[in-house]
N, C-alpha and C positions, 0 to 999 in steps of 0.2 A: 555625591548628589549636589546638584547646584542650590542656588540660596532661596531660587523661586520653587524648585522642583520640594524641597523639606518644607518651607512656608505652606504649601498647599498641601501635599502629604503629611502634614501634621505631626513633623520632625522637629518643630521648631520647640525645644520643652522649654522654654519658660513665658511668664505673662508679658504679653503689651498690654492690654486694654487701652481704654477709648475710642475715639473713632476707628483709628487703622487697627486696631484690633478687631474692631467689630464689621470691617468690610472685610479683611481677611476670614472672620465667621463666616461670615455669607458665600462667599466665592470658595471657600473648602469646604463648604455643609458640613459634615460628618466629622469635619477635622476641628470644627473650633474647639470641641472642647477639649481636646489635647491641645493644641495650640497653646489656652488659656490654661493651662497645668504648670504652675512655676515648680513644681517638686517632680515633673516629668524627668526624665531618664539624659544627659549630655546627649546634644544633635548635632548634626555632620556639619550645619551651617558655619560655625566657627571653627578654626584649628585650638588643637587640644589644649596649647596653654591660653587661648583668647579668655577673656572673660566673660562672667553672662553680660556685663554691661556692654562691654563691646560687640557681642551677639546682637544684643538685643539695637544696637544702635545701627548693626549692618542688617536687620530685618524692617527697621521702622525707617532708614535711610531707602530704601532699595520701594518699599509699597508707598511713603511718601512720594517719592520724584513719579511714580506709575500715577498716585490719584490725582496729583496737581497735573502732571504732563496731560492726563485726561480731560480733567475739567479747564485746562486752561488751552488744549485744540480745541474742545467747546467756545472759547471767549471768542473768535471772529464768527460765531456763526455755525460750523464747520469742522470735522472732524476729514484729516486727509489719510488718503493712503501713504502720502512720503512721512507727514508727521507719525503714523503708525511705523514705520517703515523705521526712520531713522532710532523712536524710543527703542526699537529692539537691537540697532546696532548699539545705541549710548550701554548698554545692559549685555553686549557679547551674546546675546543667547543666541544657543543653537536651533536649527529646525526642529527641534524634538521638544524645545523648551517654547516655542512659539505660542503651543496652545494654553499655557502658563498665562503667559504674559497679553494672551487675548483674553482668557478668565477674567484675574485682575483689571484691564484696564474696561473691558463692559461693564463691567461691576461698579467700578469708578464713575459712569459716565449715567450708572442707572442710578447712584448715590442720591437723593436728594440734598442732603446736606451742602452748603458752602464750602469752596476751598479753605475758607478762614481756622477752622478749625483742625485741618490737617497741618499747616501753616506750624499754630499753635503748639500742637505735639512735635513734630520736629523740632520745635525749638526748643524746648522741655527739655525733650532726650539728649539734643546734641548738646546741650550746655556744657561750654567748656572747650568744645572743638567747635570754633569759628571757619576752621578754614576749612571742614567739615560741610558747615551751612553754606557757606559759599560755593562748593562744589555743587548741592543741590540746585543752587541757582543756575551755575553754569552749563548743568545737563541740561535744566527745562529752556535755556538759552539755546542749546542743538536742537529741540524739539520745536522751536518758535519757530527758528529759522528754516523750518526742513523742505516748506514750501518756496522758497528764493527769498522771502520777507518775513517782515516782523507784522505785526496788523498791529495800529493804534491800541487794542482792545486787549490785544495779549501781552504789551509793554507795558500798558496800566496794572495788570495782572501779575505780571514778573514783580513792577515795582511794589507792590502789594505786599507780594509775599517776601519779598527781599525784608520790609519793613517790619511785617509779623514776627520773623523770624532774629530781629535785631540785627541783619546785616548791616553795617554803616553803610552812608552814602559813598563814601571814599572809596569802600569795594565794590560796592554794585556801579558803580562809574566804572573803575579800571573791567570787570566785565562785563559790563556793554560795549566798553571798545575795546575789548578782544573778539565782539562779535558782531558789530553792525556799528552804523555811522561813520559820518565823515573821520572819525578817530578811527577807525579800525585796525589802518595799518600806518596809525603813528607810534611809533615806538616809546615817546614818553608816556603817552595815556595809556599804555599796554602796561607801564609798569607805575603806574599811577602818577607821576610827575612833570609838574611845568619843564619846558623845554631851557628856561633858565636856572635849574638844580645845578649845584654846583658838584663837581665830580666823585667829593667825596660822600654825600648826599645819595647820588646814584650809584654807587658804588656799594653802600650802605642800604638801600631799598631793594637793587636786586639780589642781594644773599638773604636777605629777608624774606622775600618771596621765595627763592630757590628752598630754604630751609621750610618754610611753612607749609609751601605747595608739595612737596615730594612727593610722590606718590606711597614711598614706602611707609612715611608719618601718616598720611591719609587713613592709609589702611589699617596703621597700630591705630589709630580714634575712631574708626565705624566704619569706614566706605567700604563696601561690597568689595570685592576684587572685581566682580561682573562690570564695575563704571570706571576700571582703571584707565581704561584709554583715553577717555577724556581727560583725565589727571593729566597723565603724558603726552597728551594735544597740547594742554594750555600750559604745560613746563617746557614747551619745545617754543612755546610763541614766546616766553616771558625769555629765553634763553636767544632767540634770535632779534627779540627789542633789544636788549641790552646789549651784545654784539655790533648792533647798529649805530647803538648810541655811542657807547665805546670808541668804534672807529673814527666817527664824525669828530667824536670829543678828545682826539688821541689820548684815550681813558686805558691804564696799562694796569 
């Protein structure tokens, strides 16, 4: 069973509470209250040895990125068909899981509530995997972009949330220029550093990144496996910056 298909069939046995708890209520009617059963029965959503924390951080990771991705196609105005389009390719879902992932995000988009408080919870739960929070950033980053542009309104938005959720400036910079601006395809800002770093400097930032970004670490701290590609997007750019830089810098 995938992660949205148990979230909404009420496979998911232990509590979130708070807001994405209580939108997940709404959008599974029948299932919140199993949902909200922390002494419910182990569910398919994690593998056997995962933890509940780790569960619980690939359920509240996965309905986070759906209610901001939501309300923040909301921020220019405007909800698109590519920006629906692309959150279901960031998420792998299959056609079968589409009508899942249309649940959730109406639901999201009927929320009254602010993004600030989804914000908030994600940051809570992910405490501790930073490079965790920054991958939420870098999906709702696909989901900006999915129209050809970013809108003034939904970059105030990202940088919002980047901020609630304690990402540093140093990271939400290298992922803006992994995805828009004249940085985009500089290979120092891709791996966060002046073009004057010295080799062993960059040498040192890109095993750090390689280490932190893997996808396979990601996924031991919370992330879905449903947003692995993005993972392995932005470890394929941080691997072709550093290649570039290398050669220019005969970096061996």
């Amino acid at each position: 069973m995938s992660i949205l298909g148990a979230i909404l069939g009420g496979a998911a046995g232990f509590a979130i509470g708070g807001p994405i708890g209580a939108l997940v209520g709404a959008a599974a009617g029948h299932a919140a209250q199993r949902f909200g059963n922390a002494n419910a029965e182990a569910n398919d959503v994690s593998d056997a040895s995962a933890s509940k924390d780790q569960a619980t951080r690939k359920v509240t990771f996965t309905i986070g990125v759906i209610v901001l991705g939501a309300k923040m196609a909301k921020a220019d105005g405007r909800v698109t068909e590519d920006e629906i389009r692309v959150f279901r390719r960031v998420f792998r879902t299959s056609p079968e899981e589409e009508k899942n992932v249309a649940k959730l995000f109406n639901q999201a988009k009927r929320d009254t509530r602010g993004f600030e408080a989804y914000a908030r919870q994600l940051n809570r739960t992910l405490s501790g995997a930073p490079e965790v929070k920054e991958q939420v950033i870098d999906c709702l980053f696909e989901i900006a972009k999915a129209d050809g542009k970013i809108h003034p309104k939904e970059a105030a938005f990202l940088e919002a949330v980047a901020e609630l959720m304690d990402v540093s400036s140093l990271a939400f910079s290298r992922l803006r220029n992994l995805h828009v601006g004249d940085d985009e395809r500089d290979p120092y800002a891709i791996l966060g550093l002046k073009s004057s770093a010295e080799p062993e400097q960059i040498k040192y930032r890109y095993r750090e990144l390689v280490r932190n970004h893997h996808p396979d670490k990601l996924t031991a701290e919370g992330m879905p496996e449903e947003a692995i590609e993005i993972a392995n997007q932005k470890l394929a750019r941080i691997n072709a910056a550093y290649d570039e830089v290398a050669k220019s810098r005969g970096i061996r």
